[in-house]
N, C-alpha and C positions, 0 to 999 in steps of 0.2 A: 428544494435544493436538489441540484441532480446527482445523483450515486452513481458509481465506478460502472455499474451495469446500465447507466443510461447513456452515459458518454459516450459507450458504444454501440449505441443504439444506430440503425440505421439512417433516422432525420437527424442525429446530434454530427453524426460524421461529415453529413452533409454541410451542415451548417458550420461546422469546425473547418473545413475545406475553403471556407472564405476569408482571407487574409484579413478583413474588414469589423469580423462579428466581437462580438464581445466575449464570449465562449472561448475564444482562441487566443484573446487579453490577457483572459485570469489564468487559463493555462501555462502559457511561455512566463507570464512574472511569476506565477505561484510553485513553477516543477524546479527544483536548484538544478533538472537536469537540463535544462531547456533557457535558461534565462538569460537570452541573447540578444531582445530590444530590447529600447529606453521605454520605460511610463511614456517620456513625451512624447516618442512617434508614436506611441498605439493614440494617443488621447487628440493627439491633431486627425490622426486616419477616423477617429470614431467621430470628432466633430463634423468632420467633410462626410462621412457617408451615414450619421445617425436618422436624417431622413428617410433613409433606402431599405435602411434597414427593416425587417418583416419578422415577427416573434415567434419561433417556433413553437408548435405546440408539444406538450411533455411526452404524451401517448401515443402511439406511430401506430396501433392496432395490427403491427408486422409480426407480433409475438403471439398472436389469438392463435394460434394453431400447436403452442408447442416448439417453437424454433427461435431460433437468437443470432442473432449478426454477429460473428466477428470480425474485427478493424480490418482483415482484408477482403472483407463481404461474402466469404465464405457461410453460409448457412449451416446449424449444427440443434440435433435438441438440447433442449434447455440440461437436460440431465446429462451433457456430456460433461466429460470432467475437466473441461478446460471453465465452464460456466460454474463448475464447484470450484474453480478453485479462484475464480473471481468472485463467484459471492462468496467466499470464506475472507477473502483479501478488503473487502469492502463493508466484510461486520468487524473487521478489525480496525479495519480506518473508522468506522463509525462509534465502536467502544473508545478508540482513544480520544474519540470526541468529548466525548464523556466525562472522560479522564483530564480531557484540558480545563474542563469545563468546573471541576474540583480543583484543578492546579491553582486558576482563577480565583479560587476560594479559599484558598491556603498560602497565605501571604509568605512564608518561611519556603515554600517550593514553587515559588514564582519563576526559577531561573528554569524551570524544567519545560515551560510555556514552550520558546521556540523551538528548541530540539523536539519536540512530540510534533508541534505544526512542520516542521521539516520533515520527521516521517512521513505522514502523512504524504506528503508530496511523493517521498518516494516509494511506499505501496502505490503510488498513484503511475507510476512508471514503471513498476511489477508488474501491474495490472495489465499496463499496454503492451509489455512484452508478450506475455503470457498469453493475451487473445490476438497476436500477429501469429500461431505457427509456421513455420520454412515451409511446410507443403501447400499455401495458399500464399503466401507472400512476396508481392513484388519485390524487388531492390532497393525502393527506394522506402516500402514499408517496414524494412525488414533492420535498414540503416535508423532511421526513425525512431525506432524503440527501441535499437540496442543499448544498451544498462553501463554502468559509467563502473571502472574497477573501484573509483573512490569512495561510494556508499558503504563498502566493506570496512574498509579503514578507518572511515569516519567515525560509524559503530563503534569499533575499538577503540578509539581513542575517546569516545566517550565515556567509556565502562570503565578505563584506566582511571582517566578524571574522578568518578564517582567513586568507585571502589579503595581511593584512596585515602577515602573520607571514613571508612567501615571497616568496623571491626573484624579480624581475619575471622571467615567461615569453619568452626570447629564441629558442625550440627547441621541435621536437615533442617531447613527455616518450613514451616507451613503457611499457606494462604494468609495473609490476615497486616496485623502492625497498624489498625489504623482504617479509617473509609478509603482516604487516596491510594495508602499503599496496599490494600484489598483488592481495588479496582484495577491498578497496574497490573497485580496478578491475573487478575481474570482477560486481562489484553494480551498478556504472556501465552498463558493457556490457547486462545485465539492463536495466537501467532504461530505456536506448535501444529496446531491444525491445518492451518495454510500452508504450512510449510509441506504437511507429509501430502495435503492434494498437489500441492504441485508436483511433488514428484511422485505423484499418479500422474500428473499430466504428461513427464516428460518419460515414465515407461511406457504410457499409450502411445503417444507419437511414434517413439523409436519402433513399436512395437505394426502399427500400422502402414510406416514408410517400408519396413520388412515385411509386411504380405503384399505391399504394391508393387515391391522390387523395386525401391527407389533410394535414393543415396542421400543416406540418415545425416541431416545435418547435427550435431549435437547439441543440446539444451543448454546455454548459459548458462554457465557454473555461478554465476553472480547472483540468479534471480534466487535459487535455492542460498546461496550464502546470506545472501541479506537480509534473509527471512532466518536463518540459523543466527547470525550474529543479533538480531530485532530480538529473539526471546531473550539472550541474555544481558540483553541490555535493560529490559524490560522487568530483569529478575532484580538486576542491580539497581535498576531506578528503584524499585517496589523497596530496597531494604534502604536506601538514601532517603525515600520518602517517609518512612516507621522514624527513621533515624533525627528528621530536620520537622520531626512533629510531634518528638518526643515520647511515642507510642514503642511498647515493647513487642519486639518480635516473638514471634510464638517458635517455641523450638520444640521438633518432632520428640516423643516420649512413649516407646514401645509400650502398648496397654496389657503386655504380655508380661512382663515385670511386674 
């Protein structure tokens, strides 16, 4: 399966660039940001051209040297911080996998299945923003990946829902309540991470556009929100799931007492 750092890989762009492929099916149905055809037109366009079609291969060997593609084919090493703060974004898409994967297996937090699959979607369009920067980005790349105000909200209105269900917070809660709600946390945690690369990413930007003498576009206040609203949602899901599994929350206990 391919990961957020393969998508943007230099043969997968390519290949995503063709109206026809399949790569660019699961995409537009899978991102809630993007889900602008029908199943049916992709699946007649895939009948008429599944012959023509030719299967990329995974490994492009464009990265043997230490460099990495981003979506506007900018070249950067691997250890810049726009590439930390994609692979941070993509072990957190991959824990929640995880996480779904328990949810599946926990009949009483079954309802929680889609909202984490719809995450996922949307780190998935974090992720594109984040590897488009304004100093390599066309117009029409730059439109593409702009971030929708409504995943902010969404967030919220989920945490409302859940939180509604839970007991008022009188204590620090520690890690734990359970395998699923352990596991949320540790996607929390993750999320925290990502969040604070990114915004490495977006004082390096600012930061580089100012020794080039260039006119500082500013960073999406969304991409940072949604990752700040992602952890406490993630805190909230974690004590929903102790709570709909019958598992006691562990409450923090000075060991100084």
């Amino acid at each position: 399966m391919l990961t957020l750092s393969a998508l943007l890989s230099s043969s997968v762009r390519r290949l995503a660039a063709s109206t026809t492929t399949t790569l660019e099916k699961t995409i537009i149905t899978t991102s809630p940001h993007t889900q602008k055809l029908s199943t049916a037109s992709h699946c007649e366009k895939n009948e008429l051209s599944s012959s023509k079609l030719k299967r990329a291969k995974v490994y492009t060997r464009t990265g043997d040297k230490g460099t990495s593609s981003l979506f506007t084919g900018e070249r950067r090493t691997k250890t810049d911080p726009i590439f930390e703060a994609l692979g941070t974004i993509d072990e957190l898409s991959s824990f929640l996998g995880v996480t779904i994967t328990r949810v599946s297996e926990t009949p009483s937090c079954s309802f929680m299945r889609a909202q984490l699959i719809e995450i996922q979607c949307m780190l998935q369009d974090v992720a594109s923003y984040v590897a488009t920067p304004s100093s390599s980005a066309s117009t029409a790349q730059a439109a593409s990946t702009r971030l929708p105000e409504n995943y902010v909200t969404k967030l919220e209105l989920w945490i409302d829902e859940l939180d509604r269900d839970l007991k008022p917070l009188s204590n620090f809660i520690l890690p734990g309540g359970g395998s699923l709600s352990s596991s949320i946390h540790c996607a929390r945690s993750i999320c925290r991470r990502a969040e604070r690369r990114v915004v490495d990413v977006m004082n390096t930007l600012k930061g580089q556009d100012m020794e080039n003498e260039m006119d500082h576009v500013a960073f999406d206040p969304i991409a940072l929100q949604t990752l700040n609203r992602l952890s406490d949602y993630l805190f909230t899901l974690a004590r929903s799931a102790a709570m709909h599994t019958n598992e006691e929350e562990i409450i923090y206990k000075s060991p100084k007492k």
